[in-house]
C-alpha positions as CSV (number, residue, x, y, z in Angstrom):
1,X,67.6,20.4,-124.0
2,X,71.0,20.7,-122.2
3,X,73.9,18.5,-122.6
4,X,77.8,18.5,-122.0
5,X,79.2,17.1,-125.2
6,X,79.5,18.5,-128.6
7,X,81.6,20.4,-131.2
8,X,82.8,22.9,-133.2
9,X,82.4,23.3,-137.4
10,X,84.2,24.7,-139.6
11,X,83.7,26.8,-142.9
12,X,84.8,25.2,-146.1
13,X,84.6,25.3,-149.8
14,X,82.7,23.4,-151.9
15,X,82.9,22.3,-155.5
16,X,80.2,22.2,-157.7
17,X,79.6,19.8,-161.2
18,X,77.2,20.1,-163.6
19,X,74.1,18.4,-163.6
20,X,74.3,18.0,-167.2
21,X,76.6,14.8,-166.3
22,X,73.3,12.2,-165.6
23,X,76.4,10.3,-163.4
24,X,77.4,13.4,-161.2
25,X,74.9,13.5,-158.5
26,X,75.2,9.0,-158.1
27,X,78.9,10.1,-157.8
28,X,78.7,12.9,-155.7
29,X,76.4,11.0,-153.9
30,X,79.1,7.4,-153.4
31,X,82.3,10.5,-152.5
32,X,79.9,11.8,-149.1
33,X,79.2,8.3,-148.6
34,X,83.2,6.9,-148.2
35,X,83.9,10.3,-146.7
36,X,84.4,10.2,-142.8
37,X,82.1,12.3,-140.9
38,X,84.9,14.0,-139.0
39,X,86.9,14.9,-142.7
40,X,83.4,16.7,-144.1
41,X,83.8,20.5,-144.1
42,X,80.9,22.0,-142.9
43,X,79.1,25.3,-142.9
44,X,75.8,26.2,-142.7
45,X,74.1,26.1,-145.8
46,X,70.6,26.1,-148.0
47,X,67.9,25.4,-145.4
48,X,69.7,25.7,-142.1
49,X,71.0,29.1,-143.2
50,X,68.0,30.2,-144.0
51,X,66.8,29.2,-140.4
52,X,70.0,31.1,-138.7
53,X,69.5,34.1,-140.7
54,X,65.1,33.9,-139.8
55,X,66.3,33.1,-136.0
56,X,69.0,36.2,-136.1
57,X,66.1,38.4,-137.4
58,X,63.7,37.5,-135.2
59,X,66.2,37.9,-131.9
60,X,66.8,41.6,-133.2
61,X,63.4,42.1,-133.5
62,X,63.1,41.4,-129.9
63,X,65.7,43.6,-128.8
64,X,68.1,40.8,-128.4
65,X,72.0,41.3,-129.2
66,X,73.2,37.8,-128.3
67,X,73.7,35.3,-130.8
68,X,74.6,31.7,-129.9
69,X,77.5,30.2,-131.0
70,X,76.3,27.2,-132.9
71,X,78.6,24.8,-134.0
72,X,77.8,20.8,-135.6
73,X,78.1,18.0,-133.1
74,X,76.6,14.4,-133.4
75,X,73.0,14.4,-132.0
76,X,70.7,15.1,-129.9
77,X,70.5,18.8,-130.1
78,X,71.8,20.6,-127.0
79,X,72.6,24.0,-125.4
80,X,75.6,23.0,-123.3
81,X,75.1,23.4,-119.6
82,X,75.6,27.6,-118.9
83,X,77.4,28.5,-121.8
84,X,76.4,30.0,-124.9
85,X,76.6,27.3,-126.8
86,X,74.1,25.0,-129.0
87,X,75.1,22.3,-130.6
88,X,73.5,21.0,-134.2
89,X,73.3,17.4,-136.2
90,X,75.9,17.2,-138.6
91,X,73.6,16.0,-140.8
92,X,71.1,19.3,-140.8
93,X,74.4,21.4,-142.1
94,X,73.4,21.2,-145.8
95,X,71.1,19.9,-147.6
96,X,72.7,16.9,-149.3
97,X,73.8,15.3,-145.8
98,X,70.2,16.3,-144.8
99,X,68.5,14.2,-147.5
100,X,70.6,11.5,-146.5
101,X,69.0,11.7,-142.7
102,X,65.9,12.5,-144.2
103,X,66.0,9.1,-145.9
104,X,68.2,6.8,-144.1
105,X,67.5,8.2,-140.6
106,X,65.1,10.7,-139.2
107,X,63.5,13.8,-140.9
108,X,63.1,17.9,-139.8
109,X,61.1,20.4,-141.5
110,X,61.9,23.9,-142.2
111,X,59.4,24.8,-139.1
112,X,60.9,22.2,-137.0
113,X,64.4,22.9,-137.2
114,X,63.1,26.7,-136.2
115,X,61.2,25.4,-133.5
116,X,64.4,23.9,-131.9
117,X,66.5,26.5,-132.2
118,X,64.1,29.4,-130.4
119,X,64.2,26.7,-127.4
120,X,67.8,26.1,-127.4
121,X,68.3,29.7,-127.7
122,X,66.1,30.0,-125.2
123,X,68.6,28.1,-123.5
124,X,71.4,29.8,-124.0
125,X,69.8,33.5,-123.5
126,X,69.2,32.0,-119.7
127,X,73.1,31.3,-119.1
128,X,74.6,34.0,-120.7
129,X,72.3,36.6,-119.2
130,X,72.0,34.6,-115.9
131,X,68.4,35.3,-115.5
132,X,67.9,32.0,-113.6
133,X,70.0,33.5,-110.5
134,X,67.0,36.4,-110.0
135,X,64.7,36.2,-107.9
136,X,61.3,36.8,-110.0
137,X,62.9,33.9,-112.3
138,X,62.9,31.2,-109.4
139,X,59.2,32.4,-108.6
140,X,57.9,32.4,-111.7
141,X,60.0,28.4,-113.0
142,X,61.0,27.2,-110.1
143,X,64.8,25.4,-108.4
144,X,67.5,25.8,-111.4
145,X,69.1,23.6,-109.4
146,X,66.4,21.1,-109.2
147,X,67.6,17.2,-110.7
148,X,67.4,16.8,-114.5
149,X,65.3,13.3,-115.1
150,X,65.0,11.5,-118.0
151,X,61.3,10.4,-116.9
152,X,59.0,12.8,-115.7
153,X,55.3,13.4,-114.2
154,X,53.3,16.1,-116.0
155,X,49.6,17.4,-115.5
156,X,48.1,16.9,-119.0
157,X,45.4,20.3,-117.7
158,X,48.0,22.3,-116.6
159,X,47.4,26.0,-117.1
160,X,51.3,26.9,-115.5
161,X,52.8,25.7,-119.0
162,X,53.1,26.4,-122.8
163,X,53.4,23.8,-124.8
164,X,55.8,24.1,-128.0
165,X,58.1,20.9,-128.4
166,X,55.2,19.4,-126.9
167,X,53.6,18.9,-130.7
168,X,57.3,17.7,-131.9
169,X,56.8,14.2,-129.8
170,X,57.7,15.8,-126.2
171,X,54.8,15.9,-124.4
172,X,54.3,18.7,-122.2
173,X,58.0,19.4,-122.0
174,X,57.6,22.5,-119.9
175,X,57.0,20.3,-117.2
176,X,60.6,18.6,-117.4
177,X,62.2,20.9,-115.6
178,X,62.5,24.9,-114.6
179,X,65.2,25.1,-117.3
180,X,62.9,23.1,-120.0
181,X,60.0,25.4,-118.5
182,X,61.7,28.8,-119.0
183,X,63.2,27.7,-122.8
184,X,59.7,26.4,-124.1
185,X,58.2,30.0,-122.7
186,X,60.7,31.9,-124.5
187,X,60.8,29.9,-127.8
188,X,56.8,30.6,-127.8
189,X,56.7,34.1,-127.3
190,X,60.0,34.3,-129.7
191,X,58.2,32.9,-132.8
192,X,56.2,35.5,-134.6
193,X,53.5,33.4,-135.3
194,X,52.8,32.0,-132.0
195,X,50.0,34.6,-131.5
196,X,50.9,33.8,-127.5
197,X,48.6,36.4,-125.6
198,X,45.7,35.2,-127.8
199,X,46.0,31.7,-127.1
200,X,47.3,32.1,-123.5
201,X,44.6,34.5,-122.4
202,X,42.6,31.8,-120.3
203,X,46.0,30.1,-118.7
204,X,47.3,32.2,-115.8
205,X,50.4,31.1,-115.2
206,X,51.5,30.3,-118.3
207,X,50.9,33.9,-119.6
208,X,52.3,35.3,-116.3
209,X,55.7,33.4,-117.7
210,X,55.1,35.0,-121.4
211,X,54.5,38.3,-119.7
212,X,58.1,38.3,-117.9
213,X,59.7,37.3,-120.6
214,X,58.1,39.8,-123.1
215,X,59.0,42.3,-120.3
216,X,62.5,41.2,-119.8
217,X,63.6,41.8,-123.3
218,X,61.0,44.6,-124.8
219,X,61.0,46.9,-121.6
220,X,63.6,45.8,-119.2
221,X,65.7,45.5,-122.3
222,X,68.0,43.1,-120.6
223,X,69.4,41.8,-123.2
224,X,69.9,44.8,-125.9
225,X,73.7,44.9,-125.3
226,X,75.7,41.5,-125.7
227,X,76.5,40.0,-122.1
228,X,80.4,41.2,-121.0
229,X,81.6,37.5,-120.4
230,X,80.2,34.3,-122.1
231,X,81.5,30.5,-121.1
232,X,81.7,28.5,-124.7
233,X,82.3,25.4,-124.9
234,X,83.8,23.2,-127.9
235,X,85.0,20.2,-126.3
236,X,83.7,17.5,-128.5
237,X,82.3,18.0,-132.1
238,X,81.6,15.8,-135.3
239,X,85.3,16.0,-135.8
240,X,85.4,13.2,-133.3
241,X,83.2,10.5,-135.0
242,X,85.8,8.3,-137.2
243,X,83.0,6.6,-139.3
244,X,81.9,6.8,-142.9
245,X,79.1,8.9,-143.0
246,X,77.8,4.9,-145.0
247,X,78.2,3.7,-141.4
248,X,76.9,6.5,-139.4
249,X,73.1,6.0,-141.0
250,X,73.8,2.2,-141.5
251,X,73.5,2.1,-144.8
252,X,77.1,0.4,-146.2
253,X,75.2,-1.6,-148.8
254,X,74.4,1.7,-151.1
255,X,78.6,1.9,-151.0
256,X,79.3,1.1,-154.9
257,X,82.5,-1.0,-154.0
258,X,84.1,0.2,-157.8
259,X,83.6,3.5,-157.3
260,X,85.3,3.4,-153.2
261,X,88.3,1.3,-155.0
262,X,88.3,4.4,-157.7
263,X,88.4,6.8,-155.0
264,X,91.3,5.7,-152.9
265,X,93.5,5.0,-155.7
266,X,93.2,8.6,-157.0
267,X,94.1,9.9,-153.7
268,X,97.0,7.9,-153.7
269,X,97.8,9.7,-157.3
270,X,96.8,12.8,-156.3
271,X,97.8,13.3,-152.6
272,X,97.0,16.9,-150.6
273,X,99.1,19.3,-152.3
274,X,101.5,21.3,-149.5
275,X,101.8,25.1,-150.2
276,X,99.8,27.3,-152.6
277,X,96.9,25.9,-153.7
278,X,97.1,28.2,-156.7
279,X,100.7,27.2,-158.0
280,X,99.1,23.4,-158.3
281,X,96.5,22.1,-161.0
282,X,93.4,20.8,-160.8
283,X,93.2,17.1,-161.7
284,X,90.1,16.9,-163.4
285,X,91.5,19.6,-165.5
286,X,94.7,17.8,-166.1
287,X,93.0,14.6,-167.0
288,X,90.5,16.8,-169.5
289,X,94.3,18.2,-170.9
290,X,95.2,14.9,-171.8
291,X,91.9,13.4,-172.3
292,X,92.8,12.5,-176.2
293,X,96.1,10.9,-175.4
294,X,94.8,8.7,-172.6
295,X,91.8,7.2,-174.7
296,X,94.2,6.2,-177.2
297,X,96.5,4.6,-174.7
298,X,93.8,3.2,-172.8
299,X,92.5,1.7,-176.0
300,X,95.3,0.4,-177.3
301,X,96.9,-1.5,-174.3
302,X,93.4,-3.1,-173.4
303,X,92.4,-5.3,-176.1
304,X,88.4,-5.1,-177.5
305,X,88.2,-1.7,-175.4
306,X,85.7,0.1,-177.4
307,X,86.5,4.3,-177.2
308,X,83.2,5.4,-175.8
309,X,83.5,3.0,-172.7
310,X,86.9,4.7,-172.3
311,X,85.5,7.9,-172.8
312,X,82.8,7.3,-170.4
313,X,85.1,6.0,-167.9
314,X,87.3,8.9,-168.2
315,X,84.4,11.2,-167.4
316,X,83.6,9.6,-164.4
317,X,86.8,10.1,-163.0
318,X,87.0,13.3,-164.5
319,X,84.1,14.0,-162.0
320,X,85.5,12.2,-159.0
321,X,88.8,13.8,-159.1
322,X,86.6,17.8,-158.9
323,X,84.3,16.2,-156.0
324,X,87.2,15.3,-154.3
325,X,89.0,18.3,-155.0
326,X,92.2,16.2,-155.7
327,X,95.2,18.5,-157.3
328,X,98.9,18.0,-158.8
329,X,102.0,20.5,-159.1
330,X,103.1,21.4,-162.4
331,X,106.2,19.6,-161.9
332,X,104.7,15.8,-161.2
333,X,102.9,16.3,-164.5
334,X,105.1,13.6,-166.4
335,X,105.1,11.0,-163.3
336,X,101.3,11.6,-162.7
337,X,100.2,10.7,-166.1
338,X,102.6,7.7,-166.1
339,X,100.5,6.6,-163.0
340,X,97.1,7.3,-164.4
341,X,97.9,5.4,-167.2
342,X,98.6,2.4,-165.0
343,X,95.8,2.9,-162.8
344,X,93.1,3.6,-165.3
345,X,93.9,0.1,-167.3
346,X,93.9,-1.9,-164.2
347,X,90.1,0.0,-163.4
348,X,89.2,-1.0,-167.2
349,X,90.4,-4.2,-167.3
350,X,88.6,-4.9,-163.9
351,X,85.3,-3.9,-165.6
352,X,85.9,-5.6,-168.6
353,X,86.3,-8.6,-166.7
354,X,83.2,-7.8,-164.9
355,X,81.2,-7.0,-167.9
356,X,81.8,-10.7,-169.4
């Protein structure tokens, strides 16, 4: 599925807390919420990794040294128009965010997001190698140039035509267009359990497509060195959407409104830290340093403060100050406890009051 607009990701690092904290994974859970979908560092992880590794294996297999430059965008999925390019949901980068789609918003299997990406590739193995220019290409799919529609007639019998995205709610998606026609082909005789030649024996021209491609890449070899020049493009990413990721899936109600208040306020105590990251402290540490001295502060400028809801309260921001990866130079330490001090009556107070 070609498109012109998408992204670029970027690696990051991600900090882990016990699950032996019952109130971790609500609170990691509120921090991605209030987060805005173009701050979130993102990498390929857990399931989708698995699927780029699998889709890496299965291109080598075939004699295939090109590898797509993926990168996370907004949605749909896309190859971007001749490039190399292929564009993925935000939300399939890991699988916290995807649990959140799978919910909230709309749902991919393992197998799925596998069969997208041997079309898309499928896509991008067409530009980069420019096999839509020859002549045995435009006789076997047809007019690259033809018009892309939105709507389109297909032959429900047709014999000329695989069918793969077809069983993902595209019906007879070979049909679209020559490009659509071409990437459908490829992603079936890519996946190793297609079984292709078997279940293609008795349609023509749909095995005369599998044939050329299987000829391309296993005998031809046209693709077992990496093309010399490659467009990419990275124009637009999920670096440009500026909402929550609450607001992306419409889902603002499941923001706890404390525990948003809580986070902005320690971000205001613990701003990003310029220069080393390794001559500052961690601020869940810090507060766990001083943990003693606060409780008795806390209960003794509060009034009916019992110690284990300051205790508990100092946990929880314990945790949000490690999800949030929030950090203090040695030097502030004085000032910075001052602050939490301040900050951490007025949040106890507030509950408290909300309590009674």
């Amino acid at each position: 599925m070609p498109t012109t607009r998408r992204g670029f990701s970027i690696p990051a690092v991600h900090v882990t807390i016990s699950k032996k904290y019952p109130r971790a994974r609500e609170l990691s859970f509120q921090k991605l919420l209030n987060q805005t979908v173009s701050e979130l560092e993102l990498r390929p992880a857990d399931t989708l990794r698995e699927c780029l590794i699998q889709l890496r294996r299965e291109l080598k297999a075939n004699r295939i040294s090109f590898f797509p430059h993926f990168y996370f965008g907004e949605e749909p999925w896309g190859c971007i128009d001749r490039t190399g390019s292929i564009e993925i949901p935000f939300y399939l980068a890991n699988n916290e965010l995807r649990r959140v789609a799978e919910r909230y918003y709309v749902s991919y299997s393992k197998e799925e997001i596998m069969m997208i990406l041997r079309h898309e590739t499928g896509h991008a193995v067409n530009y980069v190698y420019k096999l839509w220019k020859t002549n045995e290409w435009k006789n076997l799919f047809g007019n690259f140039h033809q018009r892309y529609v939105k709507f389109y007639q297909f032959d429900r019998y047709s014999k000329s035509h695989v069918k793969y995205l077809h069983y993902m709610g595209n019906p007879h998606y070979a049909q679209k267009h020559p490009d659509e026609d071409f990437a459908e082909t490829f992603a079936v005789w890519l996946d190793p359990s297609s079984k292709w030649k078997w279940h293609y024996r008795s349609s023509n021209g749909a095995l005369d497509k599998l044939h050329y491609v299987n000829r391309a890449f296993r005998k031809q070899l046209l693709a077992d060195h990496r093309p010399l020049k490659v467009r990419y493009d990275e124009s637009d990413s999920y670096r440009t959407i500026r909402t929550t990721v609450a607001e992306y899936f419409a889902i603002e109600k499941k923001v706890d409104p404390r525990l948003k208040e809580y986070i902005q306020d320690f971000r205001e105590i613990f701003p990003n830290v310029s220069g080393r990251i390794r001559r500052s402290i961690r601020a869940d540490l810090f507060i766990q340093n001083y943990v003693e001295y606060l409780e008795e502060e806390l209960a003794t400028w509060i009034d009916k403060a019992d110690r284990r809801s300051v205790r508990k309260y100092l946990r929880e921001i314990q945790t949000l100050c490690a999800l949030n990866n929030l950090r203090l130079r040695p030097d502030q330490a004085t000032e910075k406890l001052v602050e939490l001090v301040i900050v951490a009556t007025y949040h106890l107070l507030q509950r408290l009051r909300h309590i009674r």
